[in-house]
C-alpha positions in Angstrom: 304.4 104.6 58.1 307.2 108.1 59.5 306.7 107.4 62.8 307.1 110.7 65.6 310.9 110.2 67.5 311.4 107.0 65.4 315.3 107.8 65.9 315.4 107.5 69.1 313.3 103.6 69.1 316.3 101.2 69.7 313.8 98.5 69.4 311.5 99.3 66.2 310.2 95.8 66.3 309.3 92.9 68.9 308.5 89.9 67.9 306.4 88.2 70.3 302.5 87.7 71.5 300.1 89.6 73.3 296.9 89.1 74.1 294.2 91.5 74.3 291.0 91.3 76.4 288.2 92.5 74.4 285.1 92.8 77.6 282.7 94.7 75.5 284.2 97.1 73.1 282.1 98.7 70.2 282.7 98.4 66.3 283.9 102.3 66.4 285.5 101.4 69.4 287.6 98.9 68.0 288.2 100.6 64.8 289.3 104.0 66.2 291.9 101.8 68.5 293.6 100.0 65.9 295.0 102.5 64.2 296.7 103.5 67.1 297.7 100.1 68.7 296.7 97.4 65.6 300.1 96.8 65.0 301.1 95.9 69.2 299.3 93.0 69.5 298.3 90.0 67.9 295.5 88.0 69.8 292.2 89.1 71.3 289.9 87.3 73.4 286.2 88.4 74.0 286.4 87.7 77.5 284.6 85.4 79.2 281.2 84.4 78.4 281.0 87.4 76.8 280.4 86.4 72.8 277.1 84.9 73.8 275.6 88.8 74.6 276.3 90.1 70.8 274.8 90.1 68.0 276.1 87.3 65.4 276.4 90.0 62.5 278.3 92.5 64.9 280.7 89.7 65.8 281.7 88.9 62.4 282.4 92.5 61.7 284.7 92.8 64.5 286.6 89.5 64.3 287.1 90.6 60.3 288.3 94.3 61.5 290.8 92.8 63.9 292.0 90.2 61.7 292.6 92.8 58.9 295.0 94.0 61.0 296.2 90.4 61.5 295.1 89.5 65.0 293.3 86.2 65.8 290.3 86.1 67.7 288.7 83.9 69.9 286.2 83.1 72.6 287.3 83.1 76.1 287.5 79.3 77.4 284.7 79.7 79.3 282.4 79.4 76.6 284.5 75.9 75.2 283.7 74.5 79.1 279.9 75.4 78.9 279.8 73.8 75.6 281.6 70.9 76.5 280.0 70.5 80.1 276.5 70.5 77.7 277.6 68.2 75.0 277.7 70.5 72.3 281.5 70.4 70.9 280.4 70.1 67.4 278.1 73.2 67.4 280.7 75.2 69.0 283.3 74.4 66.9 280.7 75.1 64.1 279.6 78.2 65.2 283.2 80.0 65.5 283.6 79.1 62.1 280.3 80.8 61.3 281.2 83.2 63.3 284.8 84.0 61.6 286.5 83.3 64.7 289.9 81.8 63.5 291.8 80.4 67.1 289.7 78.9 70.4 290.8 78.5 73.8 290.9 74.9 75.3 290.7 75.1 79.0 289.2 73.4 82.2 289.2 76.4 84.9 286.0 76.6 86.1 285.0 72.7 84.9 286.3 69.4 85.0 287.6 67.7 82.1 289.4 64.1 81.5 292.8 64.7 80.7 292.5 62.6 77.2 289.3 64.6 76.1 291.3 67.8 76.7 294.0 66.6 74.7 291.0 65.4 71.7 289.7 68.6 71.9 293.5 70.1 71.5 293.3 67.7 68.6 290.1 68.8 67.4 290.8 72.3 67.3 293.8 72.0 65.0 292.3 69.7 62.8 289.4 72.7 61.8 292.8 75.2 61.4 292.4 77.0 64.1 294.9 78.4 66.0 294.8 77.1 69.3 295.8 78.4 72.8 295.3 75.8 76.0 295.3 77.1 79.4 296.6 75.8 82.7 295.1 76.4 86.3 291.7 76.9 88.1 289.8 79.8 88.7 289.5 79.0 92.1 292.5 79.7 94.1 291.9 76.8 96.7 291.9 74.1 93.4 294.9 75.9 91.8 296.9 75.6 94.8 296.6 71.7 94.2 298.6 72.4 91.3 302.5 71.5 91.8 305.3 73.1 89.9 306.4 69.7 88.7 302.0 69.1 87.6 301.9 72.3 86.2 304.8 71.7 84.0 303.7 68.2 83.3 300.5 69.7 82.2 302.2 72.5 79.9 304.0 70.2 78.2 301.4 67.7 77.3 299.2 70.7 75.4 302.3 71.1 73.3 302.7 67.5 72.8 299.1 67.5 71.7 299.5 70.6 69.2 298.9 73.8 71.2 300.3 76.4 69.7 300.3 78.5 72.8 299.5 77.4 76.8 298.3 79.8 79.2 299.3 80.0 82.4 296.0 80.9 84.2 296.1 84.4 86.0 292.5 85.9 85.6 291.5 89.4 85.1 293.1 90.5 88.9 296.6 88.7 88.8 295.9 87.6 92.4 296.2 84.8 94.4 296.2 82.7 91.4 299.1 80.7 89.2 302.1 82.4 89.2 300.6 85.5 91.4 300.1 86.0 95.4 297.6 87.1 97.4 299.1 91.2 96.4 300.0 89.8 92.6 303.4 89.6 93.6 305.3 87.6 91.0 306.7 83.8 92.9 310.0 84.4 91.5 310.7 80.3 92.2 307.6 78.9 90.3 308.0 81.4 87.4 311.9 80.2 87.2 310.7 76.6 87.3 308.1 76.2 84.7 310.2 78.9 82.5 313.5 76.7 82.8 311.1 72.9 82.0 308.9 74.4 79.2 309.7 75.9 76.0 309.2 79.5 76.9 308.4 80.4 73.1 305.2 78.3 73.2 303.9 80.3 77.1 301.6 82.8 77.6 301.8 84.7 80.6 298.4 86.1 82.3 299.5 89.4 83.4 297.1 92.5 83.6 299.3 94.2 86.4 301.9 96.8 85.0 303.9 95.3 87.5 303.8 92.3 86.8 304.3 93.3 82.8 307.4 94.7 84.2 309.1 91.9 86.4 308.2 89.4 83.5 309.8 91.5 80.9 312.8 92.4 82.8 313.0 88.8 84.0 312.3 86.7 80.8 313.2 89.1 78.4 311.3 91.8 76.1 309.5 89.1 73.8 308.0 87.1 76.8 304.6 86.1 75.3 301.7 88.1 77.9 298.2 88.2 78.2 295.0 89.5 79.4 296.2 93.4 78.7 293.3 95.8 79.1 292.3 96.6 75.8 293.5 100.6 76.8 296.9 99.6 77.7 298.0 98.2 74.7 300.5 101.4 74.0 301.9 101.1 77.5 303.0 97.8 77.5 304.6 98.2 73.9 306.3 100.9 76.0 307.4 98.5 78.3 309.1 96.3 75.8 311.0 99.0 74.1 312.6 100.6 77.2 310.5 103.7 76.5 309.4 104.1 80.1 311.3 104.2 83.3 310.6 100.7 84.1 312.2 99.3 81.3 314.2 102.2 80.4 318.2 101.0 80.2 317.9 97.8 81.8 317.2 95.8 78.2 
């Protein structure tokens, strides 16, 4: 593909993740965006409990349109917790391969799981070939607080023990008052330093729907920092971001 100023792109290519949050877009939606911004991104989640809403035949059309353009799709992990909270691991798992879903989400944010069934399930998921993303932190800021640095690290590196191919680092849809985020989705430049200096940084996923915090994150950790939960209409502006192709980023790469 001739791409329009491609001369002046220092950084044609970043090699990295990003997940998308998919809350409810159309087939001609989805189709239309990709051939813009199919080739910025390579994970998307249908947020939430979201999957349950659709129709199984429109679901299997979209997860095969995004992963012609070589995303991964998945459930968000609120969907694994219902199913495991009802005892009905086997059919889930079942139903995402029915489904064409090709990576889940292992998490515990709004539930309570034992610590050796989470690691199972890590266990579980990789054993059906799926790609497999764990996430760290509560939904509730009063239980995520309980968190530590040195637990939260503890935690991360467990899931990659166990086989997680990627661990997120909880920051929900607002980037507030949660994980790595204050009460204004400020950055806590101390935590971020800590868990990126005791965890392999190639294997985290930051939560980060802010622009701002896109920004401190890239300029911090560098360009390839793995980053999630991106609005599905800012794809282009974070790719932005990474190259130094908007005054954020621009000269400081």
């Amino acid at each position: 593909m001739m791409k329009a100023f491609e001369f002046l792109d220092d950084i044609n290519e970043v090699k990295t993740n990003t997940m998308v949050l998919d809350k409810g877009l159309g087939y001609k939606n989805v189709e239309d965006s990709l051939k813009l911004t199919g080739e910025y991104f390579n994970l998307i989640k249908y947020g939430w409990g979201t999957s349950i809403l659709y129709d199984k035949e429109l679901i299997k059309d979209k997860n095969e349109l995004y992963q012609s353009y070589d995303i991964k799709t998945y459930t968000g992990g609120t969907l694994f917790e219902l199913a495991n909270k009802k005892g009905k691991i086997d059919e889930f798992f079942e139903e995402l391969d029915n489904l064409g879903f090709n990576a889940v989400e292992i998490s515990d944010g709004s539930t309570q799981i034992p610590e050796d069934t989470r690691h199972d399930m890590i266990e579980k998921a990789k054993d059906a070939g799926l790609f497999t993303l764990s996430e760290i932190g509560k939904k509730s800021p009063e239980l995520d607080k309980e968190y530590s640095d040195k637990t939260r690290v503890e935690l991360i590196n467990k899931d990659i023990e166990s086989g997680s191919d990627l661990v997120i680092i909880e920051g929900r849809e607002s980037g507030k008052n949660i994980g790595i985020y204050d009460e204004k989705g400020n950055v806590k430049e101390d935590q971020l330093q800590y868990i990126h200096e005791n965890t392999d940084n190639k294997k985290i996923m930051w939560e980060a729907p802010q622009k701002s915090q896109q920004v401190e994150l890239i300029l911090t950790l560098g360009n390839d920092v793995n980053l999630g939960n991106i609005n599905s209409n800012e794809i282009i502006s974070l790719e932005t971001l990474r190259r130094g192709l908007r005054g954020d980023t621009l000269g400081k790469l």
